[in-house]
Every structure is written in C-alpha cells, then in structure tokens.
C-alpha positions as CSV (number, residue, x, y, z in Angstrom):
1,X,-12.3,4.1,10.5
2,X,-13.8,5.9,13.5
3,X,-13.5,4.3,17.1
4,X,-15.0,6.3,19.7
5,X,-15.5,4.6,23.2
6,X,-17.2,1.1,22.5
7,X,-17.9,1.5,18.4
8,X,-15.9,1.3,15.7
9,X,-17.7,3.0,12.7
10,X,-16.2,1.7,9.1
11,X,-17.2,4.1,6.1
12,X,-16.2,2.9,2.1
13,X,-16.7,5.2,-0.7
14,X,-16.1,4.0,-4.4
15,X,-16.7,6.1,-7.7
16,X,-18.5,2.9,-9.0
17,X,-20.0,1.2,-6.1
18,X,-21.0,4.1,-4.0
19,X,-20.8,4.0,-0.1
20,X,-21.0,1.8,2.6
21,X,-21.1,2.3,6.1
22,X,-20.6,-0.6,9.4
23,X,-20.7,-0.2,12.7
24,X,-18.8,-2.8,15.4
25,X,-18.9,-3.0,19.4
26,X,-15.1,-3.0,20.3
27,X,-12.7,-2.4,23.4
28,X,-11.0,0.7,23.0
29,X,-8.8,2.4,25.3
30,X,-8.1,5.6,24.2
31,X,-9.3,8.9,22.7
32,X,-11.5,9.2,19.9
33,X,-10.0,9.0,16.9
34,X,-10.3,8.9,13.0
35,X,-8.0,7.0,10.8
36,X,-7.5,6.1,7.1
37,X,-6.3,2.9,5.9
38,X,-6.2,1.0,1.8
39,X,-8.8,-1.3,2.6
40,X,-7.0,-3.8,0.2
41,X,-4.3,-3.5,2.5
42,X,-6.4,-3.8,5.5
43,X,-8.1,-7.0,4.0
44,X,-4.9,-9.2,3.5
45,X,-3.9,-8.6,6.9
46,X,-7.2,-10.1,8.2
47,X,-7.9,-12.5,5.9
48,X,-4.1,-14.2,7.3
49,X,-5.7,-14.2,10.6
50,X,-7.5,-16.8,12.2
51,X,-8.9,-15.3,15.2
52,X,-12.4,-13.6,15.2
53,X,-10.8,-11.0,17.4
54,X,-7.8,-8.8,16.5
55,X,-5.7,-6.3,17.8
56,X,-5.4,-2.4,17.0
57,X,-2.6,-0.6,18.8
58,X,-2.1,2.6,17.5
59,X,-0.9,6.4,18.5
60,X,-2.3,8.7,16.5
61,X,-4.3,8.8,13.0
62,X,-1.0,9.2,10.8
63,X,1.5,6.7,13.0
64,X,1.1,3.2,11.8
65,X,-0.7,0.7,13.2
66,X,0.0,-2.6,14.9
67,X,-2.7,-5.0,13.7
68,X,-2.4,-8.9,15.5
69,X,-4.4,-11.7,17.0
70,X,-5.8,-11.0,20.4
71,X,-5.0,-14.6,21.2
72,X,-2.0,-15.2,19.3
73,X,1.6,-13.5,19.5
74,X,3.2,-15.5,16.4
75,X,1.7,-13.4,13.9
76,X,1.9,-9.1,13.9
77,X,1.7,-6.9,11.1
78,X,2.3,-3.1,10.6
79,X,-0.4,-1.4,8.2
80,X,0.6,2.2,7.2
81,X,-2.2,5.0,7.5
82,X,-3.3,6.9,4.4
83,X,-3.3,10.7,4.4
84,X,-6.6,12.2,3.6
85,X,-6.4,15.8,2.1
C-alpha cells in the first residue's frame, strides 16, 4: 500500500495469479508513505466492518497500524506490518 496525498495505490503480486494494481481517493494526513501488510490479514479485518469508510492511523511503515470504522468506536483492530527485504 502506497498513500501519497489524496491516493491510496494497492499493488498484489502472486506466483500464480500474477499482479494487480488499485488505486483509491482517500484523506490522508501525513507524509507519503509505503507499507506492507498480509492481505489475508488485512481482509478479515474489513470484511468485520460495516462501514464503507475505515480508519488508518499509523506512524511509520514498520509500527502497526490502527485500522477502525470512521463512524464507529466499538470496534478497533491492530494489523501488524510485514517486512519487505
């Protein structure tokens, strides 16, 4: 994941099902940064969700992240980053 000042840039690369890449409009406050995350992880943290708009808080690309409903307190959950060599 890539966020620089309004996009968010999603990249997925597979030995079997090649690569993908999405962009998003976001709100991001903030330098630019990179970070890595399992994206099976990442999925059963949002499909628990029931808001179409979530919230990232995070300080740097290997600190872990915050990840919770923009309109909703009761749920929060902490997704560890991966380290890319």
């Amino acid at each position: 994941m890539e966020f620089s000042s309004s996009r968010l840039r999603i990249s997925v690369v597979t030995l079997i099902a090649g690569s993908v890449c999405e962009e998003l409009d976001v709100t991001h406050a903030g330098s630019d940064i990179g970070i890595v995350f399992n994206p099976s992880f990442l999925t059963e943290v949002l499909q628990r969700m029931s808001s179409d708009r979530v919230v990232l808080e995070m300080d740097g690309p290997l600190d872990p992240a915050l990840l919770r409903q923009d309109s909703d307190d009761d749920y929060a959950c902490i997704v560890l980053p991966m380290r890319v060599i």
